[in-house]
RODO-2510 file (C-alpha; in nm, 4 decimals, decimal comma):
residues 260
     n   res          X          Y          Z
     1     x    -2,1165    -2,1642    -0,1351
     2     x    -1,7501    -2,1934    -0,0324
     3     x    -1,5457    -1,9624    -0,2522
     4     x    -1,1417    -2,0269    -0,3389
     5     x    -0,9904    -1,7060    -0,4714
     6     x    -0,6668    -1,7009    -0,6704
     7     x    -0,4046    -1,3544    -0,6334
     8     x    -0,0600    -1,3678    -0,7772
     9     x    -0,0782    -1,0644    -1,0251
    10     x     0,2069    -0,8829    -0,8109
    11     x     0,5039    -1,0601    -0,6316
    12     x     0,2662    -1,1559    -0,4043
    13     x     0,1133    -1,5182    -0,4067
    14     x    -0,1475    -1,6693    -0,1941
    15     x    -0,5225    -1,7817    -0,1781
    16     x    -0,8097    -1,7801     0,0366
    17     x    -1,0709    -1,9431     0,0965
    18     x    -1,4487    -1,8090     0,2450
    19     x    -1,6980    -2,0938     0,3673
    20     x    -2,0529    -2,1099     0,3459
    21     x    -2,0401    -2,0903     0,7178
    22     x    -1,8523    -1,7380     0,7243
    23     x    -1,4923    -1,8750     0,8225
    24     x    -1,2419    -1,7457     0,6268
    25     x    -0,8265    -1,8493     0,5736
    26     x    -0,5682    -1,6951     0,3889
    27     x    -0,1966    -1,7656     0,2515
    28     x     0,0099    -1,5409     0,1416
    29     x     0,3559    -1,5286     0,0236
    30     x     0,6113    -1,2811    -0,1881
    31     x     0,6976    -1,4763    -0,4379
    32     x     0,9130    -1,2892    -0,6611
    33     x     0,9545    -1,5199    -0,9866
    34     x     0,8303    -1,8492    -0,7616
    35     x     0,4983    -1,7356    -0,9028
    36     x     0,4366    -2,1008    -1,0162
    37     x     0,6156    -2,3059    -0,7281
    38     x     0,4221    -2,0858    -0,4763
    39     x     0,0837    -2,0920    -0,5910
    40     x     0,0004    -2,4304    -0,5462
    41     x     0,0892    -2,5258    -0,1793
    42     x    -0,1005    -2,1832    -0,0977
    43     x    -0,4281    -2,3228    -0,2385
    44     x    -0,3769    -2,6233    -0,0445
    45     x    -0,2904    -2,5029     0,2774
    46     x    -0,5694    -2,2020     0,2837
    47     x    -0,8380    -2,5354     0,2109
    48     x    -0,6901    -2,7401     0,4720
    49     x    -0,6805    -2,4417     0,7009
    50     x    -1,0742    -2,4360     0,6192
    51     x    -1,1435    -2,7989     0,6562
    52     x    -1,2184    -2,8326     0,3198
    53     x    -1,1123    -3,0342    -0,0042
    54     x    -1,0978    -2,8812    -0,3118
    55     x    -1,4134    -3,0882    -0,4318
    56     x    -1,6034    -2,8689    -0,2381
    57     x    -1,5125    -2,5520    -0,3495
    58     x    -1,8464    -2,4021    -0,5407
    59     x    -1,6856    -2,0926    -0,7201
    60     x    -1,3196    -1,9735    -0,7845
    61     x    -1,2340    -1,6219    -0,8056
    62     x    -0,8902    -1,5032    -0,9705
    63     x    -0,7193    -1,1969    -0,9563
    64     x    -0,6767    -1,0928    -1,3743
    65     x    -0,5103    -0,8228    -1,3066
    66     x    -0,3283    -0,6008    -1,4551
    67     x    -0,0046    -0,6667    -1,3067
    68     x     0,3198    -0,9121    -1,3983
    69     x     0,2714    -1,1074    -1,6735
    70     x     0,3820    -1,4583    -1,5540
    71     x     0,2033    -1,4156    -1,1752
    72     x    -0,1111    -1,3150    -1,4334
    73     x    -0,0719    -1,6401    -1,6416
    74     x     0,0341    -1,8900    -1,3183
    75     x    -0,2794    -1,7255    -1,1609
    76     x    -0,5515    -1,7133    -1,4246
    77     x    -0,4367    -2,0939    -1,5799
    78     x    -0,4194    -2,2388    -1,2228
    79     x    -0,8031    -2,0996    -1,1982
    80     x    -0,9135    -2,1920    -1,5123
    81     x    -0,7479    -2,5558    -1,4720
    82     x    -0,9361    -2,6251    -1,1264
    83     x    -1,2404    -2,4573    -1,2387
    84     x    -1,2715    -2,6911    -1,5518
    85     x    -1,1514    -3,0232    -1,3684
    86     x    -1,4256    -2,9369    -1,0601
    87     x    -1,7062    -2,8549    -1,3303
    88     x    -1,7891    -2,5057    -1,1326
    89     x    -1,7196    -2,0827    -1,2916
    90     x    -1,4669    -1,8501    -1,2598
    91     x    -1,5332    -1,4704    -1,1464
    92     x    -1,2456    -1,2767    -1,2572
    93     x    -1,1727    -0,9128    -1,0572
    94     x    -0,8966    -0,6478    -1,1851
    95     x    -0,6066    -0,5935    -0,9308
    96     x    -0,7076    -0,2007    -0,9303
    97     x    -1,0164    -0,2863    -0,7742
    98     x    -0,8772    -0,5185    -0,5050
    99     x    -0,6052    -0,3165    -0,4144
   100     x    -0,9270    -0,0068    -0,3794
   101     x    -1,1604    -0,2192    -0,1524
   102     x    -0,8349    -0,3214     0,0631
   103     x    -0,7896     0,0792     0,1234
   104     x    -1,1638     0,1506     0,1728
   105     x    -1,1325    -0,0947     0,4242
   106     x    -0,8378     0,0200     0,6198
   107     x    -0,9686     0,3909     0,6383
   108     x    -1,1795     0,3674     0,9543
   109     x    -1,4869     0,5689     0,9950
   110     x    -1,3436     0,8780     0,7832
   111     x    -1,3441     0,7241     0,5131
   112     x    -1,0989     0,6523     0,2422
   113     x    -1,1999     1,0150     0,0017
   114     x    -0,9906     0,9969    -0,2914
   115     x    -0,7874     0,6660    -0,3641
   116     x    -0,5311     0,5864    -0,6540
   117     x    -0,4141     0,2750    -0,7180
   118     x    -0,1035     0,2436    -0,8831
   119     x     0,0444    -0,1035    -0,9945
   120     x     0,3744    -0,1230    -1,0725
   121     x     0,4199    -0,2385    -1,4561
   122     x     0,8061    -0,2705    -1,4761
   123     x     0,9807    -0,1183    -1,7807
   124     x     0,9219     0,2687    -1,6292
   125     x     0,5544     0,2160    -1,6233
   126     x     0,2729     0,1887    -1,4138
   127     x    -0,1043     0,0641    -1,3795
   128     x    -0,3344     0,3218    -1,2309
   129     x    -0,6608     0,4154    -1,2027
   130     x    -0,8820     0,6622    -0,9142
   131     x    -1,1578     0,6158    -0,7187
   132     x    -1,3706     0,8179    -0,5102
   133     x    -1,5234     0,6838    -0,1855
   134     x    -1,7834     0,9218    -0,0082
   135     x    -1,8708     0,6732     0,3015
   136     x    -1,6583     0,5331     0,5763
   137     x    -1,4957     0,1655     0,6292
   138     x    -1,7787    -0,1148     0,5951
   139     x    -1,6236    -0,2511     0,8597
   140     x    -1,4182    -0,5939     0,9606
   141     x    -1,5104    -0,8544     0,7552
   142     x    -1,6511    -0,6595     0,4799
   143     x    -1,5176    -0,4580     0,1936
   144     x    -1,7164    -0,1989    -0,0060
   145     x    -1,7026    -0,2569    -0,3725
   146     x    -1,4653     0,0032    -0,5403
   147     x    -1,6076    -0,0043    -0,9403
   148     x    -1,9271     0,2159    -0,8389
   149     x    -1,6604     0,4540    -0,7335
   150     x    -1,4156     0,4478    -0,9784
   151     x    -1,3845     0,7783    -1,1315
   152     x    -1,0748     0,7812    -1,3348
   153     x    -1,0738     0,4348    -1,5857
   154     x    -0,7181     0,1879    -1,5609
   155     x    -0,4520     0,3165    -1,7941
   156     x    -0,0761     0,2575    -1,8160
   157     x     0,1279     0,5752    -1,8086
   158     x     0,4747     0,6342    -1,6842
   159     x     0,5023     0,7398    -1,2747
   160     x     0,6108     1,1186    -1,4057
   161     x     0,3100     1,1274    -1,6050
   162     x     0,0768     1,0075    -1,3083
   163     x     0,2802     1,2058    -1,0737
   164     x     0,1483     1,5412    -1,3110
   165     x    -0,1662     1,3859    -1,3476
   166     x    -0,2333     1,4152    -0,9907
   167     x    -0,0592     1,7311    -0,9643
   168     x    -0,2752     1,8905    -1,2395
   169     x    -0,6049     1,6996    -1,0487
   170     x    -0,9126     1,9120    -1,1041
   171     x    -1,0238     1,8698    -0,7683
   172     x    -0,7495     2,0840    -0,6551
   173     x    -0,4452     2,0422    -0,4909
   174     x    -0,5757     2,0791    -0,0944
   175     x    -0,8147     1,7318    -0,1524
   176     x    -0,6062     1,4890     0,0055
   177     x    -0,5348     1,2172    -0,2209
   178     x    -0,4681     0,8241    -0,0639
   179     x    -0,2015     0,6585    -0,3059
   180     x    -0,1476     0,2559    -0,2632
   181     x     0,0076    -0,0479    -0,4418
   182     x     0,3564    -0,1347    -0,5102
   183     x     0,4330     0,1280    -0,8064
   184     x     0,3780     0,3898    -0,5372
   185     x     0,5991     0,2258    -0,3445
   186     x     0,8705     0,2095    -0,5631
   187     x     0,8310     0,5859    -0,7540
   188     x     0,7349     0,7096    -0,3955
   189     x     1,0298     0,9376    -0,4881
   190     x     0,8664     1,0723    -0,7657
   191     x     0,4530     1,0573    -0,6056
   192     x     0,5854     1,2338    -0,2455
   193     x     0,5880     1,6146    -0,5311
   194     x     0,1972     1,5711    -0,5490
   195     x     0,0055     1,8241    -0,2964
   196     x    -0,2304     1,6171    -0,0247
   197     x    -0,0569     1,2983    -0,1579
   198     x    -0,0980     1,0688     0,0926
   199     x     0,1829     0,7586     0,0771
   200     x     0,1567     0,6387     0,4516
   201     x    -0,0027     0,3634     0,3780
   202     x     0,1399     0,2256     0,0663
   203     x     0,3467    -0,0103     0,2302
   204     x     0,0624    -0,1384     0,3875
   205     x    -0,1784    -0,2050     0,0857
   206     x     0,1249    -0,2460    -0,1804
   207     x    -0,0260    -0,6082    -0,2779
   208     x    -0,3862    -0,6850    -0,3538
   209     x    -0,5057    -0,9277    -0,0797
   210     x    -0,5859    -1,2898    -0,1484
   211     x    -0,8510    -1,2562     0,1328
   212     x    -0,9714    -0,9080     0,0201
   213     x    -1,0270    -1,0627    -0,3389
   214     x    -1,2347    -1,3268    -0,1438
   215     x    -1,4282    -1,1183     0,0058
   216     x    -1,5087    -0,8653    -0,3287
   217     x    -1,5823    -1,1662    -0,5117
   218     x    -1,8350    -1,2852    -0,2259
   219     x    -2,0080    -0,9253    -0,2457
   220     x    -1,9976    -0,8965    -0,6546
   221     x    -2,1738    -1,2910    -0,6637
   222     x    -2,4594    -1,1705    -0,3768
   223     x    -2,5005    -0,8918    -0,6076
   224     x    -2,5855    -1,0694    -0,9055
   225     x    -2,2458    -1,1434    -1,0807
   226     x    -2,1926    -1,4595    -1,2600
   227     x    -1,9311    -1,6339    -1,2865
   228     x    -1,8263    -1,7245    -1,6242
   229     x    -1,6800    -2,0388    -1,7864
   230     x    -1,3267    -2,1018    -1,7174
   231     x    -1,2752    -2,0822    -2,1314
   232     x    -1,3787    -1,7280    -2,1696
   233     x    -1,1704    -1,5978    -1,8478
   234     x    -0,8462    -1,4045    -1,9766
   235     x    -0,5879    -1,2180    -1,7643
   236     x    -0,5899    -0,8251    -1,8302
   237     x    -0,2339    -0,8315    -1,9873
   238     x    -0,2878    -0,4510    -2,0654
   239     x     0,0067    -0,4965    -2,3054
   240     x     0,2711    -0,7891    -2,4983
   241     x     0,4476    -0,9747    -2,2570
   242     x     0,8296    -0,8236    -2,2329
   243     x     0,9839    -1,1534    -2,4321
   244     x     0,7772    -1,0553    -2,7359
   245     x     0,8299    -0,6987    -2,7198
   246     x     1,2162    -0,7461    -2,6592
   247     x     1,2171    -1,0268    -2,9710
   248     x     1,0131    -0,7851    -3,1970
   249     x     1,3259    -0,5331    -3,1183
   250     x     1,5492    -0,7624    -3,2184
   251     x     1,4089    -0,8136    -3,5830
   252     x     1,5398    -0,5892    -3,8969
   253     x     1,2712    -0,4189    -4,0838
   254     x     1,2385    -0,5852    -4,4578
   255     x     1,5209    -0,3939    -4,6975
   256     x     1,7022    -0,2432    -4,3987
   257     x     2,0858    -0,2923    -4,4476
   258     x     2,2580    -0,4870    -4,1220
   259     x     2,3885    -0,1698    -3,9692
   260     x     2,7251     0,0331    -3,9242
***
């Protein structure tokens, strides 16, 4: 079955596509707000690139994040929109875990050990959660899938609180500790006080990878996961969108006076 898979939950957009035949393509691009104008062309070049059309694309996977609230709802409704006009499912995958099986696979035979993933969330916050992996790189090609190894659940906290978190880590402060994704990369200020932190490589894996989503959702569908009906996918908005939060601040409470 040739998969398409959808990422624009961070500033990066792109797709990729996987073939029946094993062939894979990817497009990327950082998008910043071009979330929308972006998308679009991606999907079209990673098909051509693949010697497909999209009519024979046999499962989409998107991406739901969490992440940026208008790359999450560009992403998810461009999914749901082909999925419904090409009559096929949707398998949705959280940005934590892509962003985890694009470290695993960078580690090498070592092993990745301890991996957080931390998203950045805008507004002085961040997406995180941790996971544990006890074997070494599956290898080109491949990715291990991180939710077996998760071992600390997806929250949003603020980088200081994280950064204690991971000071205060009951494993102790001599387990190294891998830390990825673009909120590292921009409290690295903050994350370079934690003891083992590792930060090398958050450059590196700041983005989740259009090709490493591909290749999780190709893993999670030979494994028994179905795709569900483009309806009943939802992004993983993890809060209110930052135009209804800043209009809610704007109203006055009933019986409050206008102010000084």
């Amino acid at each position: 079955m040739n998969l398409l898979a959808i990422e624009s939950a961070t500033n990066l957009v792109g797709a990729a596509v996987l073939t029946e035949s094993g062939s894979a393509a990817e497009r990327s691009h950082q998008g910043g707000r071009q979330h929308a104008e972006l998308l679009a062309p991606a999907v079209q070049e990673v098909c051509a690139l693949a010697g497909l059309t999209l009519g024979d694309i046999g499962v989409i996977a998107v991406d739901v994040g969490p992440g940026l609230f208008t790359g999450l709802r560009v992403g998810v409704s461009t999914a749901k929109a082909l999925a419904q006009g090409l009559g096929i499912g949707v398998l949705a995958v959280s940005s934590l875990d892509v962003l985890a099986a694009g470290s695993a696979a960078m580690a090498g035979p070592a092993g990745a050990g301890h991996v957080v993933v931390v998203v950045d969330g805008r507004r002085g916050e961040v997406f995180t959660a941790g996971y544990r992996f006890d074997g070494g790189s599956p290898g080109p090609d491949q990715v291990l899938d991180p939710a077996p190894a998760c071992v600390s659940a997806p929250e949003l906290v603020t980088p200081e609180a994280l950064t204690q978190m991971l000071i205060d880590r009951e494993s102790g402060p001599e387990e190294p500790v891998l830390i990825v994704g673009d909120g590292a990369v921009r409290y690295v200020h903050l994350l370079a006080a934690v003891p083992g932190g590792d930060l090398e490589r958050a450059d590196q894996v700041s983005s989740p990878s259009p090709l490493v989503l591909a290749r999780l959702a190709r893993r999670r569908l030979q494994a028994g996961a179905t795709p569900a009906a483009p309806a009943e996918v939802v992004p993983d908005y993890r809060r209110q969108a930052d135009a209804r939060i800043n209009w809610e601040q704007r109203i006055v409470e009933p019986g409050a006076g206008p102010g000084p």
